[in-house]
N, C-alpha and C positions, 0 to 999 in steps of 0.2 A: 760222178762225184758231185756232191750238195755242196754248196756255196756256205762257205763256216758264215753265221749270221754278227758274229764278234767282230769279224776281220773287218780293219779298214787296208783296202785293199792295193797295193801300189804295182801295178802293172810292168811288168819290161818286156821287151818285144824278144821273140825267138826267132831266129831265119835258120830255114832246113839250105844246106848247100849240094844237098844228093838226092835224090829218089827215092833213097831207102828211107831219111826219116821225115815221115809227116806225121800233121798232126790230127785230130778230131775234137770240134768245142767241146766240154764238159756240159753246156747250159742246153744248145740248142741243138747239138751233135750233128751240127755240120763238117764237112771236112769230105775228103783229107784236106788239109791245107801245108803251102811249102811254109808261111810262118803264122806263129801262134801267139798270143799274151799271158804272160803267164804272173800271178800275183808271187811276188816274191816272199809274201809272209805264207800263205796257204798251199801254195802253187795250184791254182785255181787254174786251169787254162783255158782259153774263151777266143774268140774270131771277134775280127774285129767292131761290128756290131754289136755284140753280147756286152765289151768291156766297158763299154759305155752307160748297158744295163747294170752290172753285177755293183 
């Protein structure tokens, strides 16, 4: 998923509490990860390295 280039972006954190749901960045497609950043206007979701790019 492309980063919408309009968005200003406001991150909130996501924490998996199970095995079953992880995540994978959209940017650099790292993962799995147990939690994610995800923009609450686009839902962009990113590791936390990337969020600091996007």
């Amino acid at each position: 998923m492309a980063a919408s280039g309009s968005c200003q972006h406001d991150f909130k954190l996501l924490k998996s509490d199970t095995t079953l749901i992880l995540w994978n960045c959209h940017m650099c497609h790292s993962g799995p990860h147990w939690y994610i950043y995800e923009c609450s206007k686009c839902k962009l979701k990113t590791c936390q390295p990337c969020t600091y790019k996007a």
